[in-house]
N, C-alpha and C positions, 0 to 999 in steps of 0.2 A: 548755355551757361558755362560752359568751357570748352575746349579745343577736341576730346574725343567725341564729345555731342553733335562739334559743327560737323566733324567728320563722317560719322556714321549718320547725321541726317542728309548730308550729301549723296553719300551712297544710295540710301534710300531712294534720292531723287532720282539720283541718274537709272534705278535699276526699276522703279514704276514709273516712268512718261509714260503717259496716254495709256496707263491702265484703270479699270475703277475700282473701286475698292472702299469699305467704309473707314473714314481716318480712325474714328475711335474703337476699332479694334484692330488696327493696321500699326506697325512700327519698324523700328531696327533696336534688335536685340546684341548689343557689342558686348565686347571683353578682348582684354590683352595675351595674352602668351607669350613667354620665356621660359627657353628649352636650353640645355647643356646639348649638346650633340655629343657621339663619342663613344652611346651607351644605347642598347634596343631598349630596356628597362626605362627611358628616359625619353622614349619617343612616344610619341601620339599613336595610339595604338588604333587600329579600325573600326570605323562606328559609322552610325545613321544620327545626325541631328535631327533633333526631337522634343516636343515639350515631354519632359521628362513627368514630372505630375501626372501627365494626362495616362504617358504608360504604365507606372508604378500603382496608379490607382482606378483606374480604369481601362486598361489592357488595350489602349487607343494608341494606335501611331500616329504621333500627327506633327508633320513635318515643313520645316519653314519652305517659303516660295521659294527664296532663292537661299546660298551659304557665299559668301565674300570671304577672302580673304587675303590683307592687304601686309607684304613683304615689307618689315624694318629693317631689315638685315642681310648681306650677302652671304651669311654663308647658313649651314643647317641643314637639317633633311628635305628631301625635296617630296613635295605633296603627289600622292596618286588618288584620282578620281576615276571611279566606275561605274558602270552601269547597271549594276543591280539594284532593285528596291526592296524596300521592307513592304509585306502586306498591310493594310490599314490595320487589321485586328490583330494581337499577339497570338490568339489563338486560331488564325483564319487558315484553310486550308492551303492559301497560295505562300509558297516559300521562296526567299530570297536566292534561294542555292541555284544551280546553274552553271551555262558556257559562261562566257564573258565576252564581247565581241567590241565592248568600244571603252576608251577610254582616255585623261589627259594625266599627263606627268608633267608638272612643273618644279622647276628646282627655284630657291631663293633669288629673287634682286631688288637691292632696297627700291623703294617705291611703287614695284610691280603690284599690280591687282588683279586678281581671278575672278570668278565670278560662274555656278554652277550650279543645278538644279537638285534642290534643296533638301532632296527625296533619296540622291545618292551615295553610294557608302563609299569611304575616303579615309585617309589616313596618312603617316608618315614612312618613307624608306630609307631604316635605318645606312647612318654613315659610322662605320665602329674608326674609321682611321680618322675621323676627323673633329678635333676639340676647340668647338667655338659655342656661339653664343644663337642661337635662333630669336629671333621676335618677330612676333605677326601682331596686326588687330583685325580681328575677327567679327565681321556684323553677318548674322543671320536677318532675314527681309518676309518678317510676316506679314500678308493678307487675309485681312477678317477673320482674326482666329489671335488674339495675346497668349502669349505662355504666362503657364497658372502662375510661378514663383518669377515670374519678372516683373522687379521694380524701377522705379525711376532712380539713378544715383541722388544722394541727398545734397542739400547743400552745401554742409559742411565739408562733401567728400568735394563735391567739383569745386570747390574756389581752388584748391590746388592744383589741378588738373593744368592748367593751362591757357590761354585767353583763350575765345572763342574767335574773336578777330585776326589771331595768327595765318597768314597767307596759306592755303592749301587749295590743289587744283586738282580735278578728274579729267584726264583724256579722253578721249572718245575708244569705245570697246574697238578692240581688233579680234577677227577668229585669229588663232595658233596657223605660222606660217607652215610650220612642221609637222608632218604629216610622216606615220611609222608604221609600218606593216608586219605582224608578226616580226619584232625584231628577236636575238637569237643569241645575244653579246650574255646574258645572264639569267637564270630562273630567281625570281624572288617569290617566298613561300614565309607565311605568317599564320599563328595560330592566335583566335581573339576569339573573346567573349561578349555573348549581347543578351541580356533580357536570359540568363538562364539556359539559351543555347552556346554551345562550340561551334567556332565555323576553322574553315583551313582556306584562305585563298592562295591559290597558285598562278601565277603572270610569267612567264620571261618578259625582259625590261631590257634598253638599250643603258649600256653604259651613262653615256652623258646625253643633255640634250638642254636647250632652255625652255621652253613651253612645246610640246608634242602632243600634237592626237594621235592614239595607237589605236589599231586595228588589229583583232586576232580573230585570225580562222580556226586556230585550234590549241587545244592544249595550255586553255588562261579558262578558270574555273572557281566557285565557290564552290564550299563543301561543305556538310557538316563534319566534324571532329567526332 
């Protein structure tokens, strides 16, 4: 019905070929983002995607297949993906806290697309010198499972949105060329809040880089606070 619809059903496609799955309780969950840079207060702080309902009211973590997220902008903070997870139960013995041993750092490029399992905890690395404009659109890729408060945009919203028919194209997935071994150029340390806990992650980070897989042997950790 409009142009972020065709978008995020593409994604969709491209990211279940030759998967099965029931359609009617399968979709892509989008939304847009616009961020100032410039300011930690004003980044994307660190979290697990989640049907949020499901945890607020029945203490279930239940987290999309996959998380996309597709770069409108060159500049902004640039995304860190890790590998920790949440336990299914809020109250379940097994805890997210932990080494840390793998991970990817992607900085902005308009049109670049990620794309990463759905489970992992992620967020932004603030940039304080630098004042621009971030925008992403973000599809989360659930199987057999709808989140409770998601609805379909209404009509009246998508006629603005944009044609449907507008040219847009998906490349084919590439892994990350760049490959980082305990790098050593920076520590980056964040305190964030989830569900009632305090967590502290600790990483050193390479200065710059475009897409990286990092690897740490040591000293890249969750915590609690």
């Amino acid at each position: 019905r409009c142009l972020p619809e065709s978008i995020a059903a593409a994604i969709f496609e491209l990211h279940t070929k030759g998967a099965s799955y029931d359609p009617s309780r399968s979709g892509a969950e989008w939304w847009a983002q616009v961020r100032q840079t410039g300011s930690a207060k004003k980044t994307i702080k660190f979290h697990w995607d989640a049907d949020e309902f499901a945890v607020e009211q029945h203490g279930v973590n239940i987290h999309p297949h996959f998380s996309t997220i597709t770069y409108l902008s060159d500049h902004g903070a640039p995304t860190l993906i890790i590998d920790r997870r949440n336990p299914i139960r809020t109250d379940a013995a097994a805890d997210p806290c932990g080494p840390i041993r793998s991970g990817m750092l992607s900085y902005p490029r308009k049109g670049k697309h990620i794309v990463f399992d759905g489970q992992f905890l992620h967020g932004n690395i603030p940039k304080p010198d630098e004042q621009s404009e971030r925008v992403t659109f973000l599809v989360n890729i659930w199987l057999n499972h709808r989140p409770s408060n998601c609805h379909r945009l209404s009509e009246a919203t998508a006629q603005y949105l944009g044609k449907p028919e507008t040219p847009s194209s998906l490349s084919p997935l590439l892994s990350p060329q760049e490959k980082i071994t305990d790098p050593s150029d920076r520590v980056f340390e964040s305190r964030f809040a989830w569900r009632a806990q305090a967590y502290t992650l600790k990483v050193p980070l390479p200065f710059a880089c475009s897409t990286a897989v990092i690897d740490w042997t040591n000293d890249a950790a969750l915590r609690h606070s």
